[in-house]
N, C-alpha and C positions, 0 to 999 in steps of 0.2 A: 496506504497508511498515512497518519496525518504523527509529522515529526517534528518536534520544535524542540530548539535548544532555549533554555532561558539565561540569560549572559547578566554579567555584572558584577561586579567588586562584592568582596565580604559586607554583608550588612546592606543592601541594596532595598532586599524586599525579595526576593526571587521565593525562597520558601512560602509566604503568605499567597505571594500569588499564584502560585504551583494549585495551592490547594481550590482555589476556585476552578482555575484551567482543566484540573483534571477532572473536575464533577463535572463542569460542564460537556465537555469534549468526550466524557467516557475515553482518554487514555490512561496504559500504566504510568508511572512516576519512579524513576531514577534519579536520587539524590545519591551521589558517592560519597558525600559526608555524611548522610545517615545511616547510608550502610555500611560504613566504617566504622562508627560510631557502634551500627551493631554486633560489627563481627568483635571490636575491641570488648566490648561488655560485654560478649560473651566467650571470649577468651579464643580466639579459633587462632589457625597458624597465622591466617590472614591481618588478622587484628594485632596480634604478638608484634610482626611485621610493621605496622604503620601507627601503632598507638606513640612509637618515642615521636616519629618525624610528624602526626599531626601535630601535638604537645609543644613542638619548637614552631608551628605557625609557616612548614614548610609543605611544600605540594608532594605528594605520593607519588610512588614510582610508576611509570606505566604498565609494565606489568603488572603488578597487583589492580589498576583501575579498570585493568582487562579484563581479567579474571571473572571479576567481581559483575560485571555489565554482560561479559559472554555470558555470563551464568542466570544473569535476568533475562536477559534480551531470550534465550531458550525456554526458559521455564513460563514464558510470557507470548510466546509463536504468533498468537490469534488477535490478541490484541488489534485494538482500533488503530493505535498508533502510539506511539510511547513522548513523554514529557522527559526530556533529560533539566536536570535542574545541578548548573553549575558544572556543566560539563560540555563542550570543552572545553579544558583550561589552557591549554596550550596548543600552538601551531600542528606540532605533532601530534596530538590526541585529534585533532580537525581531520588527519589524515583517517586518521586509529578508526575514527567512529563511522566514516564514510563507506571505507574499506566493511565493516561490522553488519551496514544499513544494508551493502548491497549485498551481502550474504541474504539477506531478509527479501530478495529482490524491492527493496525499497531505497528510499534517500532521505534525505532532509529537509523539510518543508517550509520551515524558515528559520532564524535566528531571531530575540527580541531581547535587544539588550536595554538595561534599567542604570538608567546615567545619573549617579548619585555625587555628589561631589565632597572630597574626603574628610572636611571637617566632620559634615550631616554623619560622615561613616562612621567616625570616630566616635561620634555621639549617641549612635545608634545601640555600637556594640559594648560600649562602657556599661549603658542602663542595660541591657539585655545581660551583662554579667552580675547582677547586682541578684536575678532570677533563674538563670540555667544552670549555675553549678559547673560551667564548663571551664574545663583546665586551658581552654587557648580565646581563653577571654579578658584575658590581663591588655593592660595598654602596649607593653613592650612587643606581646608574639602579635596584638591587632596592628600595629607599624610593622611587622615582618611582613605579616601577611597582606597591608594594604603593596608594599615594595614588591614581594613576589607577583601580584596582580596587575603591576603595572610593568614588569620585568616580561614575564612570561605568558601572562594572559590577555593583555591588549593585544597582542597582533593578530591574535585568532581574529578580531574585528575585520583587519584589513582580508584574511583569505575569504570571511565571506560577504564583505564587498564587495571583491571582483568577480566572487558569483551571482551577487544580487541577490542577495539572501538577508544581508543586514537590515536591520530596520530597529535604529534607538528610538528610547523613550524614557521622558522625563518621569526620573523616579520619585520626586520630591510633592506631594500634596496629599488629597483624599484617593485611601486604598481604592474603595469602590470608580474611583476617575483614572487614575492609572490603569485598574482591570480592564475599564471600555476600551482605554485605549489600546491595549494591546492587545484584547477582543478582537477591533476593530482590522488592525493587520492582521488577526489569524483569518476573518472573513475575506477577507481580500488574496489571500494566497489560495483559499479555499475556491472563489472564483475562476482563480484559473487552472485550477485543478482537472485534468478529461478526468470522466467518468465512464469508465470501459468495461462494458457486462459481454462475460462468456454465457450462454442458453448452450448445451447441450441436453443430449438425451437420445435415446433409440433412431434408427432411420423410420419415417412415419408415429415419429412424436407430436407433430406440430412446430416444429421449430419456424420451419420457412413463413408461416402467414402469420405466427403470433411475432417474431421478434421484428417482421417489418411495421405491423401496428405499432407496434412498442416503441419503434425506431420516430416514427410519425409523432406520437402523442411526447415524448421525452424530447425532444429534441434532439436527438443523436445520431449517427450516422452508419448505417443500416451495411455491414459485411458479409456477405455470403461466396465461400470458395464456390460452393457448387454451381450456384447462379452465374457468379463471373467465369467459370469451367463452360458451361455451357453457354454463355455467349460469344468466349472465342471459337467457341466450334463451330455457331453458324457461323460468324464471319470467315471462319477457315482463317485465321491466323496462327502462325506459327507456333506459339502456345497450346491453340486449340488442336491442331491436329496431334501436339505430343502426349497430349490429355485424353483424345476421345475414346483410343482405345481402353484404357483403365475404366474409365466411365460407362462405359460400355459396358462392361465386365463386371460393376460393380464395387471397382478397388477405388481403395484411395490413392490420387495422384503422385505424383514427387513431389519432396517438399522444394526442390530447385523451381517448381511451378507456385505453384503456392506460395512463396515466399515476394516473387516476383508481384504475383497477381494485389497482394495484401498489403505492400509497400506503397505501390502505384495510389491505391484507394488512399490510405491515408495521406499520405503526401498531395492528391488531388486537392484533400478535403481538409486544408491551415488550418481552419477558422470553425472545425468541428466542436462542439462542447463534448463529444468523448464518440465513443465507435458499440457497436452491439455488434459481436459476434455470433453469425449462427453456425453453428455445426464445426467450428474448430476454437483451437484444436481437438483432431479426430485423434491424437497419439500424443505420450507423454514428450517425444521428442517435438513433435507441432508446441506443446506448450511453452518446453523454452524456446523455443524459436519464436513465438508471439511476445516470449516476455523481453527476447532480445529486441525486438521491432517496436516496440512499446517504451523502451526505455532508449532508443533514439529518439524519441520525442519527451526525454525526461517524463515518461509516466510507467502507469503498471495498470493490471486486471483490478477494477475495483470489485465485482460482485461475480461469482457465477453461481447459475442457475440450473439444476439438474433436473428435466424435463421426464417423469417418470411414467413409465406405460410398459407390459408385459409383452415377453414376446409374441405370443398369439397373437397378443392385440397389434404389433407393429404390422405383423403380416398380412392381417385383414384387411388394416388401413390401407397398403400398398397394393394390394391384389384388386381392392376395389376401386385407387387410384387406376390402376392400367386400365380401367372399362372407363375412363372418363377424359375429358377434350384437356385436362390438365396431366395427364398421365406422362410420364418419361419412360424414355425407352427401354429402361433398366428396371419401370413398375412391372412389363408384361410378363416376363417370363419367372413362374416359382422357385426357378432354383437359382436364379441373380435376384432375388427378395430373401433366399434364403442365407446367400452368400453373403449380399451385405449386414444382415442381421449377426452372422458369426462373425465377419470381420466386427461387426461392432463389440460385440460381447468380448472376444480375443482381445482385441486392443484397446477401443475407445472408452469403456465401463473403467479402464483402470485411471482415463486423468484427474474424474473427481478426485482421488487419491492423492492425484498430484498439488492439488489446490488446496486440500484439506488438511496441509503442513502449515499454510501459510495465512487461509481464509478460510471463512467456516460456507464451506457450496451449501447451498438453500435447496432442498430437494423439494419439487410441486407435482403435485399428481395432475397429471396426463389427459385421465378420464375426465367425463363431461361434455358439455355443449363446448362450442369453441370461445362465447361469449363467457363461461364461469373459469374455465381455463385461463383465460383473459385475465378478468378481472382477480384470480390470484396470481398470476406474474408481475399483476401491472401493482397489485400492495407490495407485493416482496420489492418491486424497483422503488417507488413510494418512500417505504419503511430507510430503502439506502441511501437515498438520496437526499433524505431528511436528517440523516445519520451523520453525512459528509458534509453538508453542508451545517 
């Protein structure tokens, strides 16, 4: 998910520019004064709550700013990534909304604060009250609230400098010059954003020769358990021999192996622009366990792909793999074709599920030459990588 807070004093510009940001970006938009704003006009417990303390020009309790963001951030799951505007306001809400993101198995993608300096501030929100009708637009509660901003909301700057998160910019010219610029930092975080695609689908989907093209043509860096399972085997390393008999057999490994083997890859590979995983996770519990491995590299699953084909058809494919010079040992025999096809349906059918809390899985049909197959995985990655970037 693509996460930006937009920072800066009352009267900066933050609302104006939200509204470009989010057309552009396709994210939701979280303003906590607007939704206070709305919960007050329309009278709810919430509003009852915060309409005396916004009116004095004073900042809302955390709890209610909780509330109010748990209840978007849910209703909003699939989202591209969400725009918080003016939020956080405090050191403590920096903690609030981290703790929030990584319920989301996500984070914060950057901060972009709008450095306005507080005459321009004052002058801003004077003529804006001459038009909005709003009760905390008098000069007395805009000195409250320039003091609370400087009280309580500057240091939120410092915690994400020393994440490297920060990134000011001059609030003061043409709207359209300020957008590029702060455009210009969200492409830049976006660069070094990995871009990690999960390709499941049936055993004898095609997963193994399409997501290595894929891996080839995207620049990405191409993961396969069962590939690296089966090269510990030849070499007879101590992985491999713990592995061969499940493999054997048809089962899926340990994840004590797996976890090892998929650490190794990535950490080889620094300098990766993102990973294509084929064939895991095979189980919901593989899932968090990838999203755990993923986010020691401060990243997460940007796409998965649900590689669609009927059982029949897996079984055909695999039976007629075992009559050919690429066949594995576990293609020859029909009742370890039939076993892993149950293990798949048992377990592995349920992780779409698991992703479809959080990202909408792309389901591609199967069928076809390998070349039209192809060329609809290779739009769906296309389409996301156009998206993200």
């Amino acid at each position: 998910m693509l996460n930006i807070a937009l920072f800066g004093p009352p009267g900066a510009g933050k609302g104006t520019q939200s509204k470009k940001l989010i057309e552009k970006y396709n994210l939701a938009y979280i303003s906590t004064g607007d939704i206070l704003r709305n919960e007050i006009a329309n009278k709810t417990a919430l509003g009852l709550k915060a309409k005396s303390i916004i009116e004095r020009g004073e900042l809302v309790s955390d709890e209610i700013i909780v509330q109010i963001i748990e209840g978007f951030i849910e209703a909003n799951a699939k989202v591209r990534g969400v725009l918080f505007d003016g939020f956080p306001r405090t050191y403590v809400q920096a903690y609030i909304l981290e703790g929030m993101l990584q319920r989301l198995n996500s984070k914060l993608s950057c901060m972009v604060s709008l450095e306005v300096p507080k005459d321009e501030l004052k002058k801003r929100m004077l003529e804006r009250a001459k038009t909005s009708g709003r009760a905390d637009d008098t000069l007395e509660v805009i000195e409250n609230r320039l003091r609370e901003y400087d009280d309580k909301t500057a240091p939120v700057a410092k915690y994400y400098k020393e994440r490297g998160l920060y990134n000011p910019i001059n609030g003061i010219g043409d709207i359209d010059e300020i957008y590029e610029n702060i455009n210009n930092v969200i492409q830049n975080t976006l660069k070094d954003k990995l871009f990690n695609v999960v390709i499941l689908g049936m055993p004898g989907s095609g997963k193994g020769s399409q997501s290595q093209q894929l891996s080839d043509e995207f620049g990405l860096k191409y993961i396969s358990t069962g590939k690296m399972l089966r090269n510990e085997i030849k070499k007879n390393t101590e992985l491999g021999k713990q592995a061969q008999g499940y493999l054997r057999k048809g089962d899926i490994a340990p994840d004590e192996i797996a976890i090892q083997l998929i650490e190794r890859e990535i950490n080889n590979n620094p300098d990766a622009k993102g990973f294509i995983f084929k064939g895991y996770p095979r189980s919901i519990v593989q899932a968090y366990i990838l999203d755990g491995l993923l986010r020691k590299k401060n990243s997460s699953v940007t796409l998965v792909i649900d590689l669609d084909i009927s059982m029949l058809e897996a079984f055909k494919r695999l039976h007629e793999r075992g009559k050919t010079e690429s066949s594995r040992e576990y293609d020859g025999n029909p009742e370890t074709i039939i076993r892993r096809i149950e293990g798949y349906e048992n377990i592995s059918s349920h992780v779409p599920e698991y992703y479809n809390k959080t990202l909408n899985v792309v389901k591609v049909d199967g069928l076809g030459t390998k070349k039209e197959v192809y060329k609809r995985l290779r739009d769906v990655i296309e389409d996301a990588v156009i998206r993200l970037r």
